[in-house]
N, C-alpha and C positions, 0 to 999 in steps of 0.2 A: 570362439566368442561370436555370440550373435549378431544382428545388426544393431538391435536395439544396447546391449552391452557394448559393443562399439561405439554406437554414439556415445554415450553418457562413463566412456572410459577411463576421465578423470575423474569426475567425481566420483567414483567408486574402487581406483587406485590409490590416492591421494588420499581419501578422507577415510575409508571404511571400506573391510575387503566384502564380499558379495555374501548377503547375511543368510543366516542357512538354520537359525533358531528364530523362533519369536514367539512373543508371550501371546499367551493366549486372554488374558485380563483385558478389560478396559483402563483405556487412560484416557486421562480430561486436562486440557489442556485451554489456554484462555492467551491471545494474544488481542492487544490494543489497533486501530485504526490508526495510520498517519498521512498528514497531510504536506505535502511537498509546501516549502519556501522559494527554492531555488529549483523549478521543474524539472520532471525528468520528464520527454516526450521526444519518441526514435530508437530504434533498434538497432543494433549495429549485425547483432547476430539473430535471429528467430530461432536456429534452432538451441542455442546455448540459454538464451532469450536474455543476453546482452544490450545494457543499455548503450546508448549513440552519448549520454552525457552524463555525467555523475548528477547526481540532486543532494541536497542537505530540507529535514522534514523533520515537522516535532510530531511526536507521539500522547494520544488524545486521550485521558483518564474516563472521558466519558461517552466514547466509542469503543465497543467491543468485539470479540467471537469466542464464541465457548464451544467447543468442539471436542466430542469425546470420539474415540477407537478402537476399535475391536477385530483384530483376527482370528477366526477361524475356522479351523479342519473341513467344516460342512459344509460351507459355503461354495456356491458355485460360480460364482460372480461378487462383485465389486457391489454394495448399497451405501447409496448416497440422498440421505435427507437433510432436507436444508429449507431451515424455517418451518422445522413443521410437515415440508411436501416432498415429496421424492420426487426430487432434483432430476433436470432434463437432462437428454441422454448428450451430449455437449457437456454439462459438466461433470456427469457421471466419468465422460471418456476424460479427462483432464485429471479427477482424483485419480482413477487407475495409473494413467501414463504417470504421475507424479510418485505415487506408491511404489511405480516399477522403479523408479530413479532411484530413490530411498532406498532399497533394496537391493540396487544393481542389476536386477534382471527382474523378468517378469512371472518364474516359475517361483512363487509365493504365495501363502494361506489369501485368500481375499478376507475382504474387511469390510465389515460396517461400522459409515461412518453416519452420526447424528453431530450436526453444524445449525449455530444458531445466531444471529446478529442480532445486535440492541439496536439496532438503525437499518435505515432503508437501505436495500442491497441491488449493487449493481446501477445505482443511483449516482457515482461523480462522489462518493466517501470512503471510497477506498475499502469497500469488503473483501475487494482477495487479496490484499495486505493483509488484513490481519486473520483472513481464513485460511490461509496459503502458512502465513506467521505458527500458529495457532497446529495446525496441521502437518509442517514440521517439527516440531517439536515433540508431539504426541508420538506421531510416527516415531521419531529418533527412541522415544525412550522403549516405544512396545519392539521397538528390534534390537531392543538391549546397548546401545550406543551410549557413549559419553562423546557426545557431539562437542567441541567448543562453540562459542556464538560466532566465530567467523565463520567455522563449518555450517553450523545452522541456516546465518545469512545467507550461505551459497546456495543451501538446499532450498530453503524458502521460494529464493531469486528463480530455484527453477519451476516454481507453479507462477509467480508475480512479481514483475522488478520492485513492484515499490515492498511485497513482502519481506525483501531484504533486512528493510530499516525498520520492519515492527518487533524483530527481535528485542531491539535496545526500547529504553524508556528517553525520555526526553529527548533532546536535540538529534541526532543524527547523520550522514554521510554515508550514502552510496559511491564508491570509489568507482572511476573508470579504468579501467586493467588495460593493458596493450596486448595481451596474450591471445589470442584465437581459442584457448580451451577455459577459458572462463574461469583461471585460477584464481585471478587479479581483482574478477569482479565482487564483492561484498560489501556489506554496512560496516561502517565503526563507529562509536558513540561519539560524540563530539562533549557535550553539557548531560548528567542525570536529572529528574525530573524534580528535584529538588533546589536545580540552578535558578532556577529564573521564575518568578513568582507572573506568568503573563497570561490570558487569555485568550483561546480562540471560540467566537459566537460563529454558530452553524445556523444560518439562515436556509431552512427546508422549504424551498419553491418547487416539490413534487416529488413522490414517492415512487413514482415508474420509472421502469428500469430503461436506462437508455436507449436508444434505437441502433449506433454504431457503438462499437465495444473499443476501448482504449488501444490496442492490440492493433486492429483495422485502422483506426484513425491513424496510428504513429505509421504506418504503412503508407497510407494514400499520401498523406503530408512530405515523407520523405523524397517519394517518386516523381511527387508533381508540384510542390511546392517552390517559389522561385528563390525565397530567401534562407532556406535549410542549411546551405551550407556554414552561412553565415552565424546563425542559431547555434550550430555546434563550435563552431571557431571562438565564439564569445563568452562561451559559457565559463570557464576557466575562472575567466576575470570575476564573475556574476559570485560564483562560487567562494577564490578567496575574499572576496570584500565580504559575504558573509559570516564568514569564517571568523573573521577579524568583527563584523558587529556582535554576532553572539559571545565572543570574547569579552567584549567591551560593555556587555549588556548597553546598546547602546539601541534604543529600542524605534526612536527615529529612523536610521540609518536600516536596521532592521526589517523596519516597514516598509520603505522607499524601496528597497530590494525586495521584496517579498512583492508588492506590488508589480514592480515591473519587471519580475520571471515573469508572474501572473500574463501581463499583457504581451510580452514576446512570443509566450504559448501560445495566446487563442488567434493573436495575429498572424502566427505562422500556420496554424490551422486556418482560418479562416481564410487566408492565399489558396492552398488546395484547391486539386480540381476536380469534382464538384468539391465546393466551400465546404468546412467543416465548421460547424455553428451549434454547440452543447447548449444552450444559454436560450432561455424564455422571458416572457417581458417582465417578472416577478425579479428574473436575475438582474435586468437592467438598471431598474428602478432603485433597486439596492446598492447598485455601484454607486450611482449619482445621491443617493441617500445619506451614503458614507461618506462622499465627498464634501456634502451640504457639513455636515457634522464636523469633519477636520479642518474645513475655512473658517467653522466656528469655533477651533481650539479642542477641539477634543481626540486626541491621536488615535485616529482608527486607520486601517487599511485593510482592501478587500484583496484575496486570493481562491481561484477557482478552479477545479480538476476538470478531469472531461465529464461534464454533467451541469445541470443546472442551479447548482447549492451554490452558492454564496460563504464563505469563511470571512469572519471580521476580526482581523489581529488588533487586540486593544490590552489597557492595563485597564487592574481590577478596578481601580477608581472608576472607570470608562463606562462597564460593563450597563448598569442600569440607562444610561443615557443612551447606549445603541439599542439595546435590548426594546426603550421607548421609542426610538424610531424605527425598530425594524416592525413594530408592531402595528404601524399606520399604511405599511405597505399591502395592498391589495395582493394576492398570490406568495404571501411568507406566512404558512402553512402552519410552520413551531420556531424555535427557537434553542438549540441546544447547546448549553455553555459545557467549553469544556477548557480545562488545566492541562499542563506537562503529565503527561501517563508513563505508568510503567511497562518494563520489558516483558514479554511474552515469558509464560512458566505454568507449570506441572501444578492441578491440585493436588494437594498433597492428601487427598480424602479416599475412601475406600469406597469403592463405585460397582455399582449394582449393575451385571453384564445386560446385553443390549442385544443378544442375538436370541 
């Protein structure tokens, strides 16, 4: 066995032995964006790319990736377009190394891949969630597998942790495993996107792709930050109270939690050293915007990834009344309402090859 078979030796024990057919067709596959409630930010492993804490995130109907794939014979390399442009060679190396997981090893037809997002990418919305989401799947089915979704999850988890949880539709849970071979770690649904009638408004304060990548940030945070350890010791508790509001559709409670992951994240970044600061004065503005708005009775709350977008958890009643303030803010670009989305899945349509 190689090195590369060596590393990734459970996954390809456990789930599916080292595949040695694959179709030659195109598959199109469509998984949703999700937006962490309870954050996940910290590595426990990089190379397994194990999270340091579980997260629970709902899944967005109106964030997407459509992503079709195709192996074959001729190819001589790995093609990776994305949005339209052939993708730099960073993430070109990322779809290969993940393709080799998927397969077990790395002596496999190459593939082209065509990957597209309804939303700004690499912007703090969660694009390799649901391009990673999106991208397992497809894989799974052109190498002939009948993955389960925990399988999926795991595979997912190994292009992006939060890909895990865009398998499932609505609510969500990334588990924290104790294991060192990353059996443990996976999403499970918590609520379908049919539970809870609530919205998330996506206040867009910039379309550029961020300067530090999520990946690096959880990195420099862990190493140099003073209160991390503590961030992981507390998270437990963070996680079942939420647990118990989505239960309880208790959407107060819900928000109060969701807000303050939100601020334990950026405060633990923003400790680092040098500071880690996603956030522009568009995003500021918007916090205190949202706050003016809940002293005046209208239950909103803000939640933010690493980037400068703004998420406003509100009920539908809510929706026009934020939507009217987020539109007086100087630097909120759009506005993108979005509902509980569904689980990542195969079109079921006959698709015109790509090579």
């Amino acid at each position: 066995m190689d090195v590369y078979k060596e590393r990734n030796h459970f996954f390809v024990t456990k789930t599916h032995s080292v595949i040695k057919k694959f179709s030659l067709s195109p598959v199109t596959a469509v998984a949703h964006s999700n937006i962490a409630m309870i954050k996940y930010w910290g590595k426990r492993s990089v190379e397994y790319n194990l999270p340091a804490v579980g997260s629970i995130s709902l899944t967005l109907d109106a964030l997407h990736t459509r992503t079709t794939l195709q192996f074959s014979d001729t190819l001589k390399e790995d093609q990776l377009i994305l949005n339209d442009q052939d993708a730099s060679a960073t993430a070109l190396k990322r779809l290969s190394d993940f393709l080799d997981t998927a397969a077990g090893n790395s002596d496999r037809p190459k593939a082209k891949v065509i990957s597209e997002n309804n939303f700004p990418t690499g912007a703090g919305l969660a694009s390799s969630a649901s391009g990673f989401a999106a991208l397992a799947l497809a894989a799974g089915k052109a190498m002939g597998q009948s993955l389960s979704d925990e399988a999926l999850s795991r595979l997912a988890r190994m292009g992006s942790g939060s890909a895990a949880r865009s398998i499932y539709g609505g609510f969500s849970e990334m588990q924290l495993g104790t294991k060192d071979d990353g059996s443990e770690d996976f999403a499970v649904p918590l609520q379908d996107e049919n539970y809870w009638d609530v919205r998330l408004l996506v206040a867009v304060t910039s379309d550029e792709k961020k300067e530090l990548g999520s990946t690096e940030g959880m990195l420099r945070t862990a190493k140099t930050a003073p209160y991390y350890e503590h961030w992981v010791s507390s998270h437990p508790n963070d996680l079942r109270e939420m647990r118990q509001a989505i239960a309880d559709k208790d959407f107060e409670k819900t928000g109060e939690l969701t807000e303050h992951s939100c601020f334990k994240m950026h405060g633990l970044a923003m400790a680092a050293k040098p500071p880690i600061l996603y956030w522009n004065a568009a995003t500021t503005e918007t916090i205190h915007r949202v706050w003016i708005l809940r002293k005046n009775g209208i239950p909103a709350y803000v939640t933010i990834d690493a980037g400068p977008q703004v998420k406003i958890l509100c009920l539908p009643e809510s929706v026009e009344a934020v939507k009217s303030a987020l539109s007086e803010i100087d630097g909120v670009r759009s506005v993108i309402e979005a509902k509980p989305g569904p689980g990542a899945y195969i079109m079921e349509t006959v698709n015109e090859t790509i090579i």
